[in-house]
MDAnalysis code that builds the backbone (N, CA, C; Angstrom):
import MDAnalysis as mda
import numpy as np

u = mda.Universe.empty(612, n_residues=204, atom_resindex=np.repeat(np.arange(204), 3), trajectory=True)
u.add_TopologyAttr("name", ["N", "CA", "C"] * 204)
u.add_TopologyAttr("resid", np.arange(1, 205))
u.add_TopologyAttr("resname", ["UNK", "UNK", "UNK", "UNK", "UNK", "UNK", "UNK", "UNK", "UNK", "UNK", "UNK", "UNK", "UNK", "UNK", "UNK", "UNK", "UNK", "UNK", "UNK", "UNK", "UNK", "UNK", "UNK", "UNK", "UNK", "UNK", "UNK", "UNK", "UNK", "UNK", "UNK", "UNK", "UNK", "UNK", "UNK", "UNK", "UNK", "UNK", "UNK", "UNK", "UNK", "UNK", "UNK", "UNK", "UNK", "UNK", "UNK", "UNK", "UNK", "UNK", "UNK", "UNK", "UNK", "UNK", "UNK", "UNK", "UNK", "UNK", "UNK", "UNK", "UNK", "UNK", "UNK", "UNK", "UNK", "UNK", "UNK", "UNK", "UNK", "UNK", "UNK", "UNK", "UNK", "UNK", "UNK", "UNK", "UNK", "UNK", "UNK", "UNK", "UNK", "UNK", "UNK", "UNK", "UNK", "UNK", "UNK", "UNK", "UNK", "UNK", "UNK", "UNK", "UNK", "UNK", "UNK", "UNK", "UNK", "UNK", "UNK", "UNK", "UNK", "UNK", "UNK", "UNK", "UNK", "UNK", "UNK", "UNK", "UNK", "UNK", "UNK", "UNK", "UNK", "UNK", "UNK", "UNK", "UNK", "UNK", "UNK", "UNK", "UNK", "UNK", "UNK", "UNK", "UNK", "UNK", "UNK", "UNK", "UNK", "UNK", "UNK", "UNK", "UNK", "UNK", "UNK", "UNK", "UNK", "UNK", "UNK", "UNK", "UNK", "UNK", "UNK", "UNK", "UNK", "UNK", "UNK", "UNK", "UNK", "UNK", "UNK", "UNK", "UNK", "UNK", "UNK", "UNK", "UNK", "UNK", "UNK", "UNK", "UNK", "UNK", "UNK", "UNK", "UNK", "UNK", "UNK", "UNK", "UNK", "UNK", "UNK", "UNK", "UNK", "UNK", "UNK", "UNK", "UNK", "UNK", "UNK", "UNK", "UNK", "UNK", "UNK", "UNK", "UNK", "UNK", "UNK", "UNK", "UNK", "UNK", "UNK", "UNK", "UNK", "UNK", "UNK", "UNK", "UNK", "UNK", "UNK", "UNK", "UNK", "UNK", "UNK", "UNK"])
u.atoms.positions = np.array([
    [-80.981, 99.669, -225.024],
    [-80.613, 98.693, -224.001],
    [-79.466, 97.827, -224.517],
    [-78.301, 97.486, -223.840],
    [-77.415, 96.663, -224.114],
    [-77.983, 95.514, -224.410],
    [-77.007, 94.273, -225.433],
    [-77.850, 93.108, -225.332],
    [-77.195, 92.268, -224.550],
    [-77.918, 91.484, -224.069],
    [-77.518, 90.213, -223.059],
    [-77.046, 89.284, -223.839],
    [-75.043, 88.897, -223.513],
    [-74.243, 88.465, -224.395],
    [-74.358, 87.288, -223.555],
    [-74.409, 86.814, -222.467],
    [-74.019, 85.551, -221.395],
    [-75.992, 85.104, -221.556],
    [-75.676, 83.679, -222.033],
    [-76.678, 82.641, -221.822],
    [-76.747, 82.723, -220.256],
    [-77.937, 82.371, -219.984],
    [-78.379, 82.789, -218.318],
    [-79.699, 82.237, -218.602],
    [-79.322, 82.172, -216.938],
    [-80.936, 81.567, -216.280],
    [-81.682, 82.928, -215.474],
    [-83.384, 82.934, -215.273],
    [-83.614, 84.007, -214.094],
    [-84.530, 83.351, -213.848],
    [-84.645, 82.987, -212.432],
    [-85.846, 82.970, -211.903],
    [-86.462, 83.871, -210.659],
    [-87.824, 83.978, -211.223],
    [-88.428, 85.396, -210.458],
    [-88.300, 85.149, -208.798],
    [-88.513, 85.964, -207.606],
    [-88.259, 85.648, -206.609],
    [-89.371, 85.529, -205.818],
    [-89.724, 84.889, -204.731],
    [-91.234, 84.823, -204.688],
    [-91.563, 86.227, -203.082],
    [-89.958, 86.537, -202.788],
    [-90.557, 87.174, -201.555],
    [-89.400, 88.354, -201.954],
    [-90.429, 89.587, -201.870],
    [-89.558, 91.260, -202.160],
    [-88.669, 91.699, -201.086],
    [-88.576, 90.902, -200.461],
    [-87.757, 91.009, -198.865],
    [-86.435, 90.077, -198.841],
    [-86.457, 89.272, -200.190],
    [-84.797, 88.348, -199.892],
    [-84.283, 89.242, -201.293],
    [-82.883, 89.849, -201.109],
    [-82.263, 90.566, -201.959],
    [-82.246, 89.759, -203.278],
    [-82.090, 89.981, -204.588],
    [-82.183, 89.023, -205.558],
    [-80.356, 88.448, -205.640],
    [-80.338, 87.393, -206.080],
    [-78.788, 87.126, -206.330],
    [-78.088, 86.338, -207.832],
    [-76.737, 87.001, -207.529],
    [-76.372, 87.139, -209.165],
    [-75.483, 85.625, -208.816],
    [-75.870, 84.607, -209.522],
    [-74.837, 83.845, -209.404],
    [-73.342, 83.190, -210.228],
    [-72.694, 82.925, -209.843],
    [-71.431, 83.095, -210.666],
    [-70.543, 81.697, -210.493],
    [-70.835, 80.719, -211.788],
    [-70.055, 79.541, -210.987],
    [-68.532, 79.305, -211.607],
    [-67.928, 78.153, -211.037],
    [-66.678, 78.091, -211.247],
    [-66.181, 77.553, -212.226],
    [-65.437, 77.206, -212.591],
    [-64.675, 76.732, -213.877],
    [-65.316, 75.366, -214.027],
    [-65.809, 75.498, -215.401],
    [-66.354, 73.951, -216.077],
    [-67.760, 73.949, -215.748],
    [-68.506, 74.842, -215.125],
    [-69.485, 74.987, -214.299],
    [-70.617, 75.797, -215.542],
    [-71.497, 75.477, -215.560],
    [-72.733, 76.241, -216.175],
    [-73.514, 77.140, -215.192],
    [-74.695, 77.891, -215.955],
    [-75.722, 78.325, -215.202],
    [-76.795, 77.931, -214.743],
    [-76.507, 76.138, -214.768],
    [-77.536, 75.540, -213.841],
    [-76.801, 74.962, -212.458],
    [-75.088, 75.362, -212.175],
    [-74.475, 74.797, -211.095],
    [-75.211, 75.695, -209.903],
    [-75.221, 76.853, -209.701],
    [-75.205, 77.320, -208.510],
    [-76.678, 77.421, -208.168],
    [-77.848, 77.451, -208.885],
    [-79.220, 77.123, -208.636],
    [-79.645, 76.385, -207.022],
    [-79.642, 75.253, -207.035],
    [-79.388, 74.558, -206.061],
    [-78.960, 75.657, -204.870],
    [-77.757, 75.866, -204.699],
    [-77.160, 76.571, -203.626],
    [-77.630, 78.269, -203.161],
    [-78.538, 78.797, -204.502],
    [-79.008, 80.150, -204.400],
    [-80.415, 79.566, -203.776],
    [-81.321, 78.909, -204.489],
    [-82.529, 78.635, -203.446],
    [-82.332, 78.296, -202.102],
    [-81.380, 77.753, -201.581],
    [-80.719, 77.319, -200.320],
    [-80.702, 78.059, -199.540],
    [-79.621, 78.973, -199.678],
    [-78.791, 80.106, -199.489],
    [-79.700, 81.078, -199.180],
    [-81.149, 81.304, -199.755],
    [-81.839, 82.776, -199.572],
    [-83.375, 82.875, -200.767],
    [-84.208, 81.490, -199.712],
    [-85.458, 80.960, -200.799],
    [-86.232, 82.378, -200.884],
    [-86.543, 82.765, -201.720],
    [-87.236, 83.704, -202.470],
    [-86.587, 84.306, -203.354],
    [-85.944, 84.311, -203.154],
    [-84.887, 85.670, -203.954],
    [-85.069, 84.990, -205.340],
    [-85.011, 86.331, -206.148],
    [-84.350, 86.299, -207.724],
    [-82.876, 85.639, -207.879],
    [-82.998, 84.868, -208.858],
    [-81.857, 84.108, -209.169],
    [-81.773, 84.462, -210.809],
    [-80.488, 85.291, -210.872],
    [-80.121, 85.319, -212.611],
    [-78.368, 84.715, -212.388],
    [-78.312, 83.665, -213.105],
    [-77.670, 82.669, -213.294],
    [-76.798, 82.671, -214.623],
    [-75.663, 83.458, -215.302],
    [-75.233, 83.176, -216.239],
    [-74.128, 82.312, -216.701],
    [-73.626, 81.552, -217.734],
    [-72.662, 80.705, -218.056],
    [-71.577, 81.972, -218.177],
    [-70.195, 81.751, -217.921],
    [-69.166, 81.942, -218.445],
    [-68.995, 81.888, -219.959],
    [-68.328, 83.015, -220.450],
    [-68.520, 82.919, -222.183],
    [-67.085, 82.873, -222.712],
    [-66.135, 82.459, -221.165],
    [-64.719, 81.771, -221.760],
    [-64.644, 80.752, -222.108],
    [-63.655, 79.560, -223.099],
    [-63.583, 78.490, -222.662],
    [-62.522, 78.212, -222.070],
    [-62.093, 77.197, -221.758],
    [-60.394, 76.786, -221.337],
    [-60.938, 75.170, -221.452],
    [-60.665, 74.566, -222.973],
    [-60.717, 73.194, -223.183],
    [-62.023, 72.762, -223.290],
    [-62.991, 73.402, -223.271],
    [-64.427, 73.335, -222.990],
    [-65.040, 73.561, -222.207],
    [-64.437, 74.178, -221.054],
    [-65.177, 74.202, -219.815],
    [-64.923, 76.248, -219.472],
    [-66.029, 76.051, -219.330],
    [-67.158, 77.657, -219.049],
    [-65.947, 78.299, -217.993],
    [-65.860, 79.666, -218.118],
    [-65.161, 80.487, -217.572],
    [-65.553, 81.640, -217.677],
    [-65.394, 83.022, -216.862],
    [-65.805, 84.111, -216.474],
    [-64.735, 84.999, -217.198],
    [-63.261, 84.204, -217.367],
    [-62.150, 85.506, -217.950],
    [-60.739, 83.617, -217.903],
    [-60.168, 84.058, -219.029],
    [-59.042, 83.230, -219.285],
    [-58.270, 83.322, -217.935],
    [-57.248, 81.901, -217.885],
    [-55.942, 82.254, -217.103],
    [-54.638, 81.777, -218.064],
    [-53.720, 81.979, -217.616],
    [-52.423, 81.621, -217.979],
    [-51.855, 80.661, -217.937],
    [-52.082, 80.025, -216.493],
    [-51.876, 79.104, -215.599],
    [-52.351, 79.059, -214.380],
    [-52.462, 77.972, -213.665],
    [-53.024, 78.304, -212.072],
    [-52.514, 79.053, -211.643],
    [-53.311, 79.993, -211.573],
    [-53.675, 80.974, -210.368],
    [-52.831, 82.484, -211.155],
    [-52.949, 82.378, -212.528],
    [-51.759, 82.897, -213.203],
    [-52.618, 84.065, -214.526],
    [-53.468, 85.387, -214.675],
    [-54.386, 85.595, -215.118],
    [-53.328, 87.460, -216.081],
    [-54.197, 87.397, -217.041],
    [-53.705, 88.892, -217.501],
    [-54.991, 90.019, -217.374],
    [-54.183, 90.904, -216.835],
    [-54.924, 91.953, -215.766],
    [-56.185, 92.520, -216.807],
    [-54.962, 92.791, -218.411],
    [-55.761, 93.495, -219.302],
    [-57.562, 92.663, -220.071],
    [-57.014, 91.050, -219.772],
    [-58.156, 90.656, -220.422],
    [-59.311, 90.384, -219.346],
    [-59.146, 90.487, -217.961],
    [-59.946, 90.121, -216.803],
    [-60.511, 91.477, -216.346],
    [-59.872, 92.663, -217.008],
    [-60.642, 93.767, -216.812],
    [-61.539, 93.638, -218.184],
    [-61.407, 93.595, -219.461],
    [-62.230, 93.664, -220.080],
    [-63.798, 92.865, -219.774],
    [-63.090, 91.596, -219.078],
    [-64.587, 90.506, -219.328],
    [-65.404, 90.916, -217.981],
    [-64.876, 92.024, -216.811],
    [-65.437, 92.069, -215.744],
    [-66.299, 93.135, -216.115],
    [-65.518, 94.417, -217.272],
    [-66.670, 95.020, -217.980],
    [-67.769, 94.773, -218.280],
    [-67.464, 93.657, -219.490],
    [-68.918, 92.927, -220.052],
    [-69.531, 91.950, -219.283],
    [-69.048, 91.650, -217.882],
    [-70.367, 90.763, -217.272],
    [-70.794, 92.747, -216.625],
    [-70.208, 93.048, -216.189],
    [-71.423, 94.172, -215.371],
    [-71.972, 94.934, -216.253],
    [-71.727, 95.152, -217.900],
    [-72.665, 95.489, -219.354],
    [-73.877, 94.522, -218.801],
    [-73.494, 93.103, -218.526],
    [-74.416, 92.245, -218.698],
    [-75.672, 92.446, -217.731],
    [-75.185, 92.601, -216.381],
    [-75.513, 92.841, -215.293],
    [-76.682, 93.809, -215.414],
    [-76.195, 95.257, -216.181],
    [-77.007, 96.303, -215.984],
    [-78.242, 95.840, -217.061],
    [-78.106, 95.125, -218.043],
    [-79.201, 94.958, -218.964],
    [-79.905, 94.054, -218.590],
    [-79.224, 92.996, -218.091],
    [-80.252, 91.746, -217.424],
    [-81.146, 92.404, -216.141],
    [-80.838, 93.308, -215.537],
    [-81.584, 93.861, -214.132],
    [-82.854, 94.703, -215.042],
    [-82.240, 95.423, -216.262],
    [-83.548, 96.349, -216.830],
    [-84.109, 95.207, -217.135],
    [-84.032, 94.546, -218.075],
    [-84.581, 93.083, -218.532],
    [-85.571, 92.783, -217.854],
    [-85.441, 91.870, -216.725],
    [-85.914, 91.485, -215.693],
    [-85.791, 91.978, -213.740],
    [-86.026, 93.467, -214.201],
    [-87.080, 94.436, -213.407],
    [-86.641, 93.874, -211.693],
    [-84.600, 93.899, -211.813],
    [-83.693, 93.626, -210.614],
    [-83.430, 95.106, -210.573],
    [-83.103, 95.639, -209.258],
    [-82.440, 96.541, -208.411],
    [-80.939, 96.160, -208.198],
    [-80.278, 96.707, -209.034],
    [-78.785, 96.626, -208.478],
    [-78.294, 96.834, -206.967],
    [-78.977, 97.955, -206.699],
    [-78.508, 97.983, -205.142],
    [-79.007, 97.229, -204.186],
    [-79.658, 96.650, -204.439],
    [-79.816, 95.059, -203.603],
    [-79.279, 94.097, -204.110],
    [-78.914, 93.916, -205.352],
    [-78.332, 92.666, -206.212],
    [-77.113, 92.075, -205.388],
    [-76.917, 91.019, -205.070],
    [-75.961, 89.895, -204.413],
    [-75.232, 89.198, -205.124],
    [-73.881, 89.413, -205.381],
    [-73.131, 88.364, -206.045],
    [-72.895, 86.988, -204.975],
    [-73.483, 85.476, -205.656],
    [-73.005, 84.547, -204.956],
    [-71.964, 83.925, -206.155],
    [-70.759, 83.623, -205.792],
    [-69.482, 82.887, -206.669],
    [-69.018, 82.305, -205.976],
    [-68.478, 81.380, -206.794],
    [-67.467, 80.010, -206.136],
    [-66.471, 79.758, -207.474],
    [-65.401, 80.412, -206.871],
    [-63.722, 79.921, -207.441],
    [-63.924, 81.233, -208.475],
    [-63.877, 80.544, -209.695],
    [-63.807, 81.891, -210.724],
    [-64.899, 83.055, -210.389],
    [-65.648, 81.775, -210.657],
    [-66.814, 83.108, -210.126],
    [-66.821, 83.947, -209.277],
    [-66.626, 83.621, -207.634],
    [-66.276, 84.457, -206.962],
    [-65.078, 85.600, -207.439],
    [-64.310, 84.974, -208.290],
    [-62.715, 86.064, -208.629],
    [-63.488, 87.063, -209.207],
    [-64.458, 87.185, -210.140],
    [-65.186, 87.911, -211.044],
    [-66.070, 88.560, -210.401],
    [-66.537, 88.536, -209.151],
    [-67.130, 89.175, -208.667],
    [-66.604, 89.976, -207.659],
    [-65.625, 88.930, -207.131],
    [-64.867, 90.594, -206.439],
    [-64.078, 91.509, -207.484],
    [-63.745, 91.338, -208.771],
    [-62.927, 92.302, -209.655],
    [-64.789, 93.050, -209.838],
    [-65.345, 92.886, -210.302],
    [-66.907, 93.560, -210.262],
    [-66.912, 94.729, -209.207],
    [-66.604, 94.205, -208.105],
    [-66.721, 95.077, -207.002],
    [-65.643, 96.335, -207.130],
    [-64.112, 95.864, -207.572],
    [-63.343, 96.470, -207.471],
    [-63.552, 97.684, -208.800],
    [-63.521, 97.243, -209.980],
    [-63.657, 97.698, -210.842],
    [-65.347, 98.410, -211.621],
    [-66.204, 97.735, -211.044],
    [-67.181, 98.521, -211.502],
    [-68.368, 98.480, -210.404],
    [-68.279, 99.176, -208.820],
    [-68.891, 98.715, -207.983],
    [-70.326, 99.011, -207.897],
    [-71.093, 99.927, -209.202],
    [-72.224, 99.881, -209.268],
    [-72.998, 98.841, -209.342],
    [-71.942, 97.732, -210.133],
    [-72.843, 96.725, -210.380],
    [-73.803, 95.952, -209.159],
    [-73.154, 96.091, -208.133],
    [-73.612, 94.957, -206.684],
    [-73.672, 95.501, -205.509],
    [-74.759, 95.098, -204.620],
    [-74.525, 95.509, -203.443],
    [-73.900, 94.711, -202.462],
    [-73.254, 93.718, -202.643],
    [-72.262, 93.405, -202.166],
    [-72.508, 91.436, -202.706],
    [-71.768, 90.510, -202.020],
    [-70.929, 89.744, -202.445],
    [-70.978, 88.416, -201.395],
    [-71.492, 87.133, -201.749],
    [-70.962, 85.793, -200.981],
    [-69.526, 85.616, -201.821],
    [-68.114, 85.372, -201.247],
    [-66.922, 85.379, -202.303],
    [-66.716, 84.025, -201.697],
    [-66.998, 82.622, -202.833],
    [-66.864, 81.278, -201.820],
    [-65.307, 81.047, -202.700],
    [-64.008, 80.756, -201.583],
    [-62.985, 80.252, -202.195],
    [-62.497, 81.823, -203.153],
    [-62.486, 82.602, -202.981],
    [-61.522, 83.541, -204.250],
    [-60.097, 83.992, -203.748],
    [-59.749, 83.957, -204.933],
    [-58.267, 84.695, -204.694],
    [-58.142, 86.035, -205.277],
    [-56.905, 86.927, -205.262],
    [-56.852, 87.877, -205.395],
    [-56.208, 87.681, -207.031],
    [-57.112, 88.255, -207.641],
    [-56.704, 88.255, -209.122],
    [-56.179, 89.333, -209.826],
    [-56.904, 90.883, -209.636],
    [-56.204, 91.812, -209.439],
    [-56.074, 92.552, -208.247],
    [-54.535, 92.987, -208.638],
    [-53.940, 93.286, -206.933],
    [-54.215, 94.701, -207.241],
    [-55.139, 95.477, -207.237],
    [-55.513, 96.866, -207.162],
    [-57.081, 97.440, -205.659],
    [-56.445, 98.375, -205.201],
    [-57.528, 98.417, -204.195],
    [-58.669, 99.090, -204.518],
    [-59.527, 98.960, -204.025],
    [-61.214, 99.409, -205.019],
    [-60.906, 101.022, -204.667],
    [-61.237, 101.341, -205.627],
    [-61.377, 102.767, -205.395],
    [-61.577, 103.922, -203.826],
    [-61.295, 104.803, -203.361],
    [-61.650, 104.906, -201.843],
    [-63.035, 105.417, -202.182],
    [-63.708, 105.108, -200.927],
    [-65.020, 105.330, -200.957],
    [-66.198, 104.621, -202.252],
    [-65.572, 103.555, -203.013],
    [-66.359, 103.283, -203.706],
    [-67.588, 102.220, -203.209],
    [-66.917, 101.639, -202.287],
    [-68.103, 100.324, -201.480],
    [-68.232, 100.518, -200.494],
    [-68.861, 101.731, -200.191],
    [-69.327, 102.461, -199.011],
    [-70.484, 101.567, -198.670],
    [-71.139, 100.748, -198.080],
    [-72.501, 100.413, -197.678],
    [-72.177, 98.884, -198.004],
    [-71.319, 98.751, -199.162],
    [-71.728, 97.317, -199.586],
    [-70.917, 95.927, -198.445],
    [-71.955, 95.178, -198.304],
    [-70.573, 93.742, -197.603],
    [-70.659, 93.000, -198.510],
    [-69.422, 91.943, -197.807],
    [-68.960, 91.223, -198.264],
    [-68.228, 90.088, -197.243],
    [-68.608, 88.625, -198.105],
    [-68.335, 87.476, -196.944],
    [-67.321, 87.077, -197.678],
    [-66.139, 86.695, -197.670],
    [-65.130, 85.517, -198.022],
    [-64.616, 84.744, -197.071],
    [-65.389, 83.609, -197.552],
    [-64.917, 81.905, -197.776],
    [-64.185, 81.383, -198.087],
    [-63.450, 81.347, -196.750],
    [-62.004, 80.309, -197.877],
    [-61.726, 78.667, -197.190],
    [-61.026, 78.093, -197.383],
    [-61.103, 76.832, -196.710],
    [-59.370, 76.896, -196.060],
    [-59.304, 76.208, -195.399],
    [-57.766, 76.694, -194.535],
    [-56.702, 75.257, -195.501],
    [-57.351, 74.278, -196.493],
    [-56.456, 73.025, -196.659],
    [-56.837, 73.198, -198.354],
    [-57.372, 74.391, -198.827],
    [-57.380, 74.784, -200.447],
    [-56.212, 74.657, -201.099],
    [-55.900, 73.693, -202.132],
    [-54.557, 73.601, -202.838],
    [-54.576, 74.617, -203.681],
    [-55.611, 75.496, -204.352],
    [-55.300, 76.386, -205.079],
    [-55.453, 77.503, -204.462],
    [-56.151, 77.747, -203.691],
    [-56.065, 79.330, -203.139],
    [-54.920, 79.810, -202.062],
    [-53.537, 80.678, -202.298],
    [-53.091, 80.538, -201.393],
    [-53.611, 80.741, -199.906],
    [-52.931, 80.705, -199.101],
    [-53.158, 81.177, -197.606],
    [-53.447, 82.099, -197.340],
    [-52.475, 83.558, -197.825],
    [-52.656, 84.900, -197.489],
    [-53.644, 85.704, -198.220],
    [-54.251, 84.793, -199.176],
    [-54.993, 85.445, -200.553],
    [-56.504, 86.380, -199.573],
    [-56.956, 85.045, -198.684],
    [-58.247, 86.045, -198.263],
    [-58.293, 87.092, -197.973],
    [-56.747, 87.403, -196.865],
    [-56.448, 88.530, -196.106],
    [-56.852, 89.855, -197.107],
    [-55.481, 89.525, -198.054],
    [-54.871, 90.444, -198.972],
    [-56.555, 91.031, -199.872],
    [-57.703, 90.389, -200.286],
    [-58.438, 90.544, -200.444],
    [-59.276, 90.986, -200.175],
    [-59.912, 90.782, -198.712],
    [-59.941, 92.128, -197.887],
    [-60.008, 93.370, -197.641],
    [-58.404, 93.109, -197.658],
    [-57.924, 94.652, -197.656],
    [-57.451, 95.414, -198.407],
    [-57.803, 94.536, -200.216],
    [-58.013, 95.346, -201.299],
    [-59.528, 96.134, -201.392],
    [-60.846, 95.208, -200.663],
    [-62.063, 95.676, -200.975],
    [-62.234, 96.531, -199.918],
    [-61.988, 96.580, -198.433],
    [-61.900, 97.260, -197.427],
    [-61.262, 98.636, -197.828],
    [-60.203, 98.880, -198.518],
    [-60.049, 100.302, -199.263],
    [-61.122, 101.255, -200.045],
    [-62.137, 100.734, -200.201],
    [-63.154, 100.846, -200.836],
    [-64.287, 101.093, -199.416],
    [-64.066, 101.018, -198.180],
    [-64.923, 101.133, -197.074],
    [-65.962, 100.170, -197.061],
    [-65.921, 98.859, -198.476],
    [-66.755, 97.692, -197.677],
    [-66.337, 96.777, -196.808],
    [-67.804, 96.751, -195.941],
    [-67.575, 95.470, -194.897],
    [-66.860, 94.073, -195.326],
    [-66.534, 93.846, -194.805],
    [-65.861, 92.990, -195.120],
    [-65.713, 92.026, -193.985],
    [-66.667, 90.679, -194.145],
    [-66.283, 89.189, -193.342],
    [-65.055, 88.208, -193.596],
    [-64.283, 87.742, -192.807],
    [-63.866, 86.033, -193.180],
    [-64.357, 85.256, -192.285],
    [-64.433, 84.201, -193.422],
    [-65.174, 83.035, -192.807],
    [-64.007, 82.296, -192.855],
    [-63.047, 80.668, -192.438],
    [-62.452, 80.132, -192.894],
    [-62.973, 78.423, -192.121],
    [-63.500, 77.818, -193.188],
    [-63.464, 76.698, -192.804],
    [-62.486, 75.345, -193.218],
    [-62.358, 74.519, -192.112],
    [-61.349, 73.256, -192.562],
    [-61.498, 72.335, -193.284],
    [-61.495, 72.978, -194.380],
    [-61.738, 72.124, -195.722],
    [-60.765, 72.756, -196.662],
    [-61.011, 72.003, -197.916],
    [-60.253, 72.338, -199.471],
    [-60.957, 73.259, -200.435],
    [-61.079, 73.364, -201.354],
    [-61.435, 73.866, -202.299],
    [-62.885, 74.095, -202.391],
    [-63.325, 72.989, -202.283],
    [-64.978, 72.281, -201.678],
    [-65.699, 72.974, -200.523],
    [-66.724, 73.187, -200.954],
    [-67.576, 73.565, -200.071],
    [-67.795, 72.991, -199.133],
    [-67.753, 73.687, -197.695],
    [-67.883, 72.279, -196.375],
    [-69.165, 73.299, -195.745],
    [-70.115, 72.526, -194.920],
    [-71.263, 72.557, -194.549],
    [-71.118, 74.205, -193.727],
    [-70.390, 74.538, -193.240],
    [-70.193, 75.828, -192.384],
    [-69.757, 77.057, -193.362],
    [-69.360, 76.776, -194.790],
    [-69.622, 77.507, -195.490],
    [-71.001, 77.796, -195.966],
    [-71.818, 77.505, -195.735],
    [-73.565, 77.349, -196.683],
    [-73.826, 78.051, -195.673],
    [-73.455, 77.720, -194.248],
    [-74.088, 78.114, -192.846],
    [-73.707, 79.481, -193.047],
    [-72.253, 79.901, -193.116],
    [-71.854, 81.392, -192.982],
    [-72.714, 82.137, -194.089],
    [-72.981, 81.831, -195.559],
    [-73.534, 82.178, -196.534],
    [-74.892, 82.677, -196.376],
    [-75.747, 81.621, -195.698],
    [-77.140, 82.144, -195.521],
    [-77.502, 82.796, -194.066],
    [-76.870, 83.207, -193.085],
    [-76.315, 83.728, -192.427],
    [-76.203, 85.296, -192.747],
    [-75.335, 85.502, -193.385],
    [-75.093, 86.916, -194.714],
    [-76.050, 87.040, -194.789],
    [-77.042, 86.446, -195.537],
    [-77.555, 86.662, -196.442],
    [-79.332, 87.243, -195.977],
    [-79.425, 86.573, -194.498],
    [-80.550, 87.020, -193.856],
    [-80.518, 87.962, -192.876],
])
C-alpha cells in the first residue's frame, strides 16, 4: 500500500447514500477549513480532508506558483500525481470507493482537482470546482470522464480568476465527455450564499 504523505482528516459518513467527499482547500488553508462546508454541503458523507504539503511563506498549498495565477506545468503535474497516490491509499485506508468519491475545492484546491480530473481521472467521480482557473491548458483525455460531473463556481467580480477561465475550463474537461455545470454568482473570490446553494444541489 502506498503511504499517506498529506496530513488529513477522515471522518466516517453516517449515510451509504451521500457520495463520500475529498476536500481540497485553498491557499493558507488547512484540513480543518473545508469541514464546515462538506457537512453542509452533503451531511453524511465521508469527509477525508488533507493539508496541502506546499508552502508559499507558510501557508499550505496543493502545488507552487510563480506568481498570480502564474504556475509550472512540470511541478503541478507531479504534485497532482502524489495527491491521487494519496487519494488511492487513503480510500484503501479508510474503505472509500473512488467512483463515488467527490472532489469539493476552493481556489487551489479546486485547481488541483480539476488537474486530478484531467490528468489522472481515476481518481474521482467527479468535482464541486469553487472559484478555479485553468492551470493546465491541456484537454482531459477523450473519453476519459465519461460519467463523471462537474460544477464550476465562479464569481463574475473575482480579482484573481480571469473571466474567460470558467469557460475555457469546461471545455478542457468536456473533451473528456464530462458533464459539465456553470454556476456564476455576483460575487468575488468569496463564497456567496448561491454558491453553497448550487453545491448541495450537485451534490443531492
Amino acid at each position: 500500500m502506498l503511504p499517506l504523505v498529506y496530513h488529513h482528516l477522515y471522518e466516517p459518513g453516517s449515510d451509504p447514500n451521500s457520495p463520500p467527499l475529498l476536500l481540497l482547500h485553498g491557499t493558507g488553508g488547512d484540513e480543518h477549513d473545508l469541514l464546515p462546508l462538506g457537512r453542509a454541503l452533503s451531511p453524511g458523507s465521508a469527509l477525508l480532508s488533507p493539508r496541502g504539503n506546499v508552502s508559499e511563506r507558510g501557508a499550505p498549498r496543493f502545488f507552487a506558483r510563480l506568481g498570480e495565477g502564474r504556475f509550472d506545468p512540470a511541478e503541478v503535474t507531479q504534485r497532482t500525481h502524489e495527491l491521487a497516490d494519496f487519494i488511492a491509499a487513503a480510500a484503501a485506508r479508510h474503505g472509500l470507493d473512488r467512483q463515488q468519491l467527490i472532489a469539493v475545492g476552493f481556489s487551489n484546491g479546486a485547481n488541483i482537482a480539476a488537474t486530478l480530473l484531467q490528468l489522472r481521472p481515476e481518481s474521482l467521480a467527479g468535482a464541486v470546482l469553487l472559484r478555479a482557473m485553468v492551470v493546465l491548458d491541456q484537454p482531459a483525455p477523450a473519453g476519459s470522464l465519461t460519467g463523471k460531473r462537474v460544477l464550476l463556481a465562479s464569481g463574475t467580480d473575482d480579482p484573481i480568476v480571469p473571466g474567460d477561465h470558467p469557460a475555457r475550463l469546461a471545455a478542457l474537461l468536456r473533451a473528456g465527455s464530462a458533464t459539465v455545470s456553470l454556476h456564476a454568482s455576483p460575487a468575488g473570490h468569496g463564497l456567496a450564499p448561491s454558491d453553497i446553494a448550487a453545491a448541495k444541489k450537485f451534490l443531492t
